[in-house]
GUZA-580231 format. One record per residue (C-alpha): residue in one letter; x, y, z. Coordinates in steps of 0.1 Angstrom, whole numbers, padded with zeros to 4 digits, always signed. Each point is the difference from the previous one (the first is absolute). Layout:
% residues N
AXYZ...
***
This chain:
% residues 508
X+0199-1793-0302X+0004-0023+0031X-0039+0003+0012X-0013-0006-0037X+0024-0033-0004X-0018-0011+0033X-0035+0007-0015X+0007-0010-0028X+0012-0037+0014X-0029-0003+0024X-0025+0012-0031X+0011-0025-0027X+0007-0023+0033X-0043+0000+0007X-0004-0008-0037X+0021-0028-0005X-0010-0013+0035X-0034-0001-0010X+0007-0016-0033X+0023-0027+0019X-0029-0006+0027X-0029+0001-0026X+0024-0034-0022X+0009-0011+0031X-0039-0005+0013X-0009-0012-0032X+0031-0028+0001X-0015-0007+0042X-0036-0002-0014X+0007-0023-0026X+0019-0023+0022X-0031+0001+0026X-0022-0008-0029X+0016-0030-0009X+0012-0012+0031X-0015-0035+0006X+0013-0006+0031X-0021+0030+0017X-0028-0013-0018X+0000-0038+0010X+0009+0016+0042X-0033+0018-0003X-0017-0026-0010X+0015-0022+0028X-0011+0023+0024X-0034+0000-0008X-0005-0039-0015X-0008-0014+0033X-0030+0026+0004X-0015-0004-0035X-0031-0015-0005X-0010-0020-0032X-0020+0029-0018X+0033+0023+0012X+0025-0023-0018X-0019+0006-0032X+0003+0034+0002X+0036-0003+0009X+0001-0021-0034X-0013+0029-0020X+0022+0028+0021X+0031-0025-0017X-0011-0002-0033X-0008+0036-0003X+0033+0007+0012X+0015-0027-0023X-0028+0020-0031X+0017+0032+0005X+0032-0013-0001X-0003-0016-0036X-0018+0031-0011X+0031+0024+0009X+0025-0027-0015X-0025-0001-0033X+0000+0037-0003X+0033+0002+0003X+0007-0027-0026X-0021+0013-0021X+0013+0040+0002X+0034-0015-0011X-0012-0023-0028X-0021+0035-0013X+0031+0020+0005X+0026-0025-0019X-0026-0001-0027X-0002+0039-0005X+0038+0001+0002X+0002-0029-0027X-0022+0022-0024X+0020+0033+0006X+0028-0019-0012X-0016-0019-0030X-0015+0039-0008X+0041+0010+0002X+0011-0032-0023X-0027+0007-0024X+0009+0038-0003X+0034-0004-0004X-0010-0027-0024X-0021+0024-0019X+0030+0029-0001X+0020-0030-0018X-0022-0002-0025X-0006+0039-0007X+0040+0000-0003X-0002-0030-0024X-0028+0018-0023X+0020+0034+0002X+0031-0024-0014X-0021-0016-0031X-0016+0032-0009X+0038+0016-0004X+0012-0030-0015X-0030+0004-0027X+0008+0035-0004X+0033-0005-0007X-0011-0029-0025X-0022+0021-0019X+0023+0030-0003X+0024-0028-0014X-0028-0008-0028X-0002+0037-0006X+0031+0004-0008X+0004-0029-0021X-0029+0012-0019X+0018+0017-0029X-0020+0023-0017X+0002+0017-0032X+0004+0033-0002X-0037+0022-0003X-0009-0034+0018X-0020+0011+0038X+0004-0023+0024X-0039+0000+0004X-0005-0010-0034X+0019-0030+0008X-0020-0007+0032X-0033+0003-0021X+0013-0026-0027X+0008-0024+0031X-0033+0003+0016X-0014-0002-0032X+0016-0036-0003X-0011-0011+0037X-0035+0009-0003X-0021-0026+0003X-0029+0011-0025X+0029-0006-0027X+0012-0036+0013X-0034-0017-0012X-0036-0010+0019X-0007-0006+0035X-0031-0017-0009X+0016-0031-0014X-0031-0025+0003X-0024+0026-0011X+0022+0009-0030X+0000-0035-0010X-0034+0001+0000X-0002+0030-0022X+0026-0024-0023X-0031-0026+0000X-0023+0019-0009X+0015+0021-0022X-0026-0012-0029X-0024-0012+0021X-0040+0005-0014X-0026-0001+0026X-0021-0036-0009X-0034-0004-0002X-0011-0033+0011X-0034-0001-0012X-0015-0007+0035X-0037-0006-0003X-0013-0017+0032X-0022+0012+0023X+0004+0003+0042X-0013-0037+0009X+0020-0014-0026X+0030+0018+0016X-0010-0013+0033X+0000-0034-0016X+0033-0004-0019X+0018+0014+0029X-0015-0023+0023X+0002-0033-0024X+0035+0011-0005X+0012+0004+0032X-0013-0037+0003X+0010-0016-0031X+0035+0015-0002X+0010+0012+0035X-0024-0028+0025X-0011+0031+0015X-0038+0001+0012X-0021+0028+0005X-0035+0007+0003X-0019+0019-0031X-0010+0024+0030X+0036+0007+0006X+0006+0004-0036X-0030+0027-0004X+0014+0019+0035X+0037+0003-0015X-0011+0009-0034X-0021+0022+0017X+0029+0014+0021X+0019+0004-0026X-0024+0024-0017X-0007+0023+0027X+0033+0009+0015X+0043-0007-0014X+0003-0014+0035X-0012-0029+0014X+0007-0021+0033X-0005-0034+0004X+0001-0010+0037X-0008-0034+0019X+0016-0024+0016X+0035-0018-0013X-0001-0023-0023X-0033+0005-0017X+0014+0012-0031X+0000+0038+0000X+0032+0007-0015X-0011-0033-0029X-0031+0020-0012X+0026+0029-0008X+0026-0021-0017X-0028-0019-0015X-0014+0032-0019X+0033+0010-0016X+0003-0035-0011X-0030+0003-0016X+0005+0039-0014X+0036-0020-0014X+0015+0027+0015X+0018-0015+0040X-0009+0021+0031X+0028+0022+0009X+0006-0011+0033X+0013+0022+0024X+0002-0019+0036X-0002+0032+0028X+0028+0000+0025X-0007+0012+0035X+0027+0027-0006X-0021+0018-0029X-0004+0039+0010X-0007+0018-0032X-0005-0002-0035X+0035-0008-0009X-0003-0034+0004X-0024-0007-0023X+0011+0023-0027X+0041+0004+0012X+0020+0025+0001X+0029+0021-0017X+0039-0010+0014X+0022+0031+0002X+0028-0024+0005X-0002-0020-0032X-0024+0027-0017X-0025-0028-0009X-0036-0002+0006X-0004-0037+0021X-0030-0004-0020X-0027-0025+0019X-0020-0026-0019X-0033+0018+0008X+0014+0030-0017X+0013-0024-0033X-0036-0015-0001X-0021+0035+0001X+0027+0012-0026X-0012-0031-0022X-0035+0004+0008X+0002+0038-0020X+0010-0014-0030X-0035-0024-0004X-0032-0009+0001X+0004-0031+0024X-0012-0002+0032X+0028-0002+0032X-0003-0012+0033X+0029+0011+0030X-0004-0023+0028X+0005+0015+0035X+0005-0029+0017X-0006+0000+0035X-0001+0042-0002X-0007+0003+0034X+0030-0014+0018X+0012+0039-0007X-0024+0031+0008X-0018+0001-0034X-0011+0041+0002X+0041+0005-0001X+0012-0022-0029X-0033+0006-0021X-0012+0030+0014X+0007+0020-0032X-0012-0024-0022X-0035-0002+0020X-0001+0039-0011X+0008-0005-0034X-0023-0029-0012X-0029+0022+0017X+0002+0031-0021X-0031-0006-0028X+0022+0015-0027X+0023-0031-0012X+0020+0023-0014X+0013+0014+0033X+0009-0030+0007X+0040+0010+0003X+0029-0010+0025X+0032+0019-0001X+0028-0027+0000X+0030+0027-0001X-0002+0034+0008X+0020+0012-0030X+0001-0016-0036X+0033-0011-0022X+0007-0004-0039X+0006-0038+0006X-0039-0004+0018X-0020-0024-0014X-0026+0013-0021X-0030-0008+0021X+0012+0020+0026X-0003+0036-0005X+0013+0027+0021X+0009-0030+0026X-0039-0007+0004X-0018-0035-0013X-0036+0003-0007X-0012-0030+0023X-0019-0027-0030X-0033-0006+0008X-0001-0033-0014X+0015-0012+0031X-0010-0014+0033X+0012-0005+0031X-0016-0032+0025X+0012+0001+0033X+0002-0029+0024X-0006+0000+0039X+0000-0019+0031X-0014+0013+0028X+0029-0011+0034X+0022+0007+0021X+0024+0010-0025X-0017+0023-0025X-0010+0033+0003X-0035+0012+0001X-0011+0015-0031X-0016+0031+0005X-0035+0016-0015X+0018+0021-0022X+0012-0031-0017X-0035-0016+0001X-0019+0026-0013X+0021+0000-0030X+0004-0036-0003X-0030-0027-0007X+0009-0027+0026X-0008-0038-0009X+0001-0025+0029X+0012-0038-0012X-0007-0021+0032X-0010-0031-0018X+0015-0021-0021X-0012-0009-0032X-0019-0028-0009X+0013-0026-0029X-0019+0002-0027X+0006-0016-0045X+0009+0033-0016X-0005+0006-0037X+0036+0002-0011X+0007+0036-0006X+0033+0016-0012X+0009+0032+0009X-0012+0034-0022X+0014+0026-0016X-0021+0033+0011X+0002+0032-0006X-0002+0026+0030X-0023+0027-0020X-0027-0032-0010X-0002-0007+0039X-0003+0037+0016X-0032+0005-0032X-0018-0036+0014X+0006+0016+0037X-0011+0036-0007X-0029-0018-0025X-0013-0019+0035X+0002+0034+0021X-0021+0013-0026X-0022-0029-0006X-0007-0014+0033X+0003+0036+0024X-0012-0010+0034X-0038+0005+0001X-0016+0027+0017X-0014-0022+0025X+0028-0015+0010X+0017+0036+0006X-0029+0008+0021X+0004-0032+0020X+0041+0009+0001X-0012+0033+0011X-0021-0011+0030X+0032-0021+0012X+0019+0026-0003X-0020+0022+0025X-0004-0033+0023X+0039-0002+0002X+0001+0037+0010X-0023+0000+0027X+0006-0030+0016X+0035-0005-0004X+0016+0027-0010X+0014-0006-0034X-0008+0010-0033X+0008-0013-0038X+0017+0033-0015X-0005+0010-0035X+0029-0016-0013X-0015-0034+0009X-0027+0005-0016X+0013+0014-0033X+0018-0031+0008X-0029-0025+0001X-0015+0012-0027X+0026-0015-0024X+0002-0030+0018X-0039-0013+0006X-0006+0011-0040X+0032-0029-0011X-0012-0021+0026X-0033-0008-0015X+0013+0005-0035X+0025-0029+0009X-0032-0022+0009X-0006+0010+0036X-0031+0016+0017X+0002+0033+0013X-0011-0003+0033X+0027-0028-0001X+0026+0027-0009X-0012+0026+0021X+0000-0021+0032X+0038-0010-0007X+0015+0032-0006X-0021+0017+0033X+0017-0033+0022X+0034+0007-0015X-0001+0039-0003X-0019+0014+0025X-0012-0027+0029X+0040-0002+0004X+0003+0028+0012X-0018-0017+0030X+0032-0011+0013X+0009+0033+0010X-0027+0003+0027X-0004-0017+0036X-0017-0028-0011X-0014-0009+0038X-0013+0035-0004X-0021-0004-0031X-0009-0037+0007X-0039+0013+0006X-0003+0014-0034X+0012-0028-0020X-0029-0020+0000X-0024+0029-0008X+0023+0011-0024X-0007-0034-0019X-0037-0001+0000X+0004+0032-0013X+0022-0014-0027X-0027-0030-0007X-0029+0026+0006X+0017+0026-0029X+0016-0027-0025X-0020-0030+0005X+0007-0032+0025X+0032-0012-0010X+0009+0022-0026X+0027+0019+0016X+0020-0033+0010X+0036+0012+0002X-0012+0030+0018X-0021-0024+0028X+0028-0028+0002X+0027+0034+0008X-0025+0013+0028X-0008-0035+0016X+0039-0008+0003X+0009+0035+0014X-0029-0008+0026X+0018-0036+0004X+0036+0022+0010X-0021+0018+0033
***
């Protein structure tokens, strides 16, 4: 036992002796490292002999030294600073745990204390004998549910209340499409001091009967959202203005939404108007004013859908996904059928601080651009009309029929069509040109010239779509492109078209 206590103090005795030597050598190295006086002996040893290029070595040799010096003391700081930061989060992690434990115990106590409070209720119940207990549950739920406690559709039912012995009128209307264009244009002047061009009174009329939306866009201040408010003055019915927040994801906030809180339906002007608009032979206008300082495809995209479908009868929006006694009459099985005596104008400005509105929106849409201001003019005082919606859809189905886009001009679209392809890579679609062909034909029938017509809605519908490409790319083809347009059409005769492809060549 005597010879293994001696190895067994000379075995631990090399260990610890090394550990001791290896602290001890680091402690001695450390001091060498940082001892200045060896540093500044060297140096006087060897300053005599140093030339001028030598010293500014020495220089460097020092602040190296002095580099690796901060480094060590950085990393250092910085290995504490990373550690006291972990540490501090293990312990908020701990608080926030023990924090979270608290409040399990605290729900555990409320739940028992609302057990105990309902077994109080049972037992103060007092039921007669033959008397269940879930009979009596059954005649309570009966009195909270709340299909028995009246409508969620307040506005709506008051509109039902309105109309409850209301007879579709029949104004009588007799005028023709140019007269149109002229009261509302005289009108806006005489009664509003709004002026607009009889050529921007044939394109909205025009607008209006080929498509249920359409944008106006241009710069501020040129009276976009006035040619809106302007036409419901004159219908006697005012725009239903709904101003577009930037916050506007979905459909919700233009036709609300049901509250499972207060078991109402928040029920949004848009949705009071369209309501109003079933129940007559008016025309409506909802004005989506500046509609794209949200994404438009999110907050409209179902609508875009629904006013495309041919069949006006198919035109239905499910408001609420289950229907209740109290529901106004209009809305059956929690679905509206979407009027189609209503419109809706949207208004854009084209910054910073809008969205860009997509093609899916502008091939639905018939864009108007208002860059000018209106020139004063002595209006014909003109009051506003009473029309009726099923007069104005027969004079705009009567020009479609009437004034169909000739079979020369087709031919002419054609050949553009198949210029666009091959040289730049875009082509019309078939809805655009269904599209077209309702516009051009109520165009001219509104006192404009085809060609006129044609031009525009090509510049706003399809030469748009320009804006996509690399314009530095194309800038080659653009002037071809127009002597084909003068060469197909005539000189001059696709204006719009030619004014678009000289200011994209302006932007390269």
């Amino acid at each position: 036992m005597e010879t293994f206590t001696k190895f067994l103090y000379e075995f631990l005795g090399q260990f610890f002796s090394g550990i001791g030597t290896m602290f001890s050598g680091i402690w001695k190295g450390l001091k060498m490292s940082i001892d200045l006086k060896s540093y500044s002996s060297i140096i006087s040893n060897y300053k005599d002999d140093f030339s001028g290029p030598e010293w500014v070595l020495t220089a460097i040799s020092i602040g190296l030294i002095a580099l690796i010096f901060i480094l060590i003391g950085l990393l250092i700081f910085f290995t504490i600073r990373k550690y006291g930061k972990i540490r501090k989060k293990t312990i908020d992690q701990d608080a926030m745990l023990q924090e979270i434990a608290s409040l399990n115990g605290q729900v555990a106590k409320l739940v028992k204390e609302k057990d105990e409070i309902l077994a109080m209720k049972v037992s103060q119940l007092g039921l007669k004998p033959g008397e269940s207990a879930e009979e009596e549950e059954t005649e309570e739920k009966k009195d909270e549910d709340p299909t028995q406690q009246g409508t969620r559709f307040a506005k709506l039912m008051a509109i039902d209340e309105e109309f409850a012995n209301y007879k579709i009128k029949n104004y009588g209307n007799s005028f023709t499409l140019p007269e149109l264009c002229e009261h509302f244009r005289n009108f806006a002047a005489s009664r509003l001091h709004l002026y607009y061009t009889i050529d921007m009174m044939r394109l909205f009329i025009s607008a209006l009967a080929s498509t249920k939306l359409v944008i106006l866009q241009g710069i501020s201040g040129t009276g976009k959202t006035s040619l809106a408010y302007a036409w419901g003055k004159f219908l006697k019915h005012d725009s239903c203005v709904a101003s577009v927040q930037p916050s506007w994801r979905d459909r919700t906030e233009l036709f609300g939404y049901f509250n499972e809180f207060t078991k109402k339906f928040n029920e949004t002007e848009v949705l009071k108007e369209m309501y109003k608009a079933g129940y007559t032979d008016d025309v409506y206008t909802v004005i989506l004013d500046e509609m794209n300082i949200a994404r438009v495809e999110y907050y409209f995209a179902e609508m875009l859908s629904i006013l495309e479908m041919p069949n006006k009868n198919e035109w239905v929006i499910e408001i609420v996904p289950s229907s209740w006694k109290t529901d106004p009459k209009r809305l059956i099985e929690g679905k509206l059928k979407i009027p189609p005596n209503m419109w809706y104008i949207g208004t854009i400005n084209n910054d910073d601080s809008t969205f860009m509105v997509t093609d899916k929106v502008y091939d639905r849409a018939m864009p108007i651009d208002i860059n000018d201001k209106g020139k004063v003019f002595e209006p014909i005082d003109m009051p506003p009309m009473d029309i009726n919606y099923t007069y104005l859809d027969k004079l705009f189905t009567t020009a479609m029929q009437e004034h169909e886009v000739s079979e020369d001009t087709l031919s002419k679209i054609e050949q553009m069509d198949d210029y666009t392809i091959k040289h730049f890579r875009i082509a019309f679609g078939n809805r655009i040109v269904a599209h077209m062909k309702k516009f051009v034909p109520v165009f001219v029938a509104c006192g404009g010239d085809e060609i006129a017509g044609v031009d525009y809605f090509m510049a706003k519908k399809v030469l748009r779509k320009f804006e996509q490409l690399n314009i530095s790319y194309i800038r080659d083809e653009i002037t071809p492109y127009i002597e084909f347009l003068d060469k197909t059409f005539g000189k001059g005769k696709m204006k719009e078209c030619i004014e678009y492809m000289m200011r994209l060549k302006k932007l390269t």
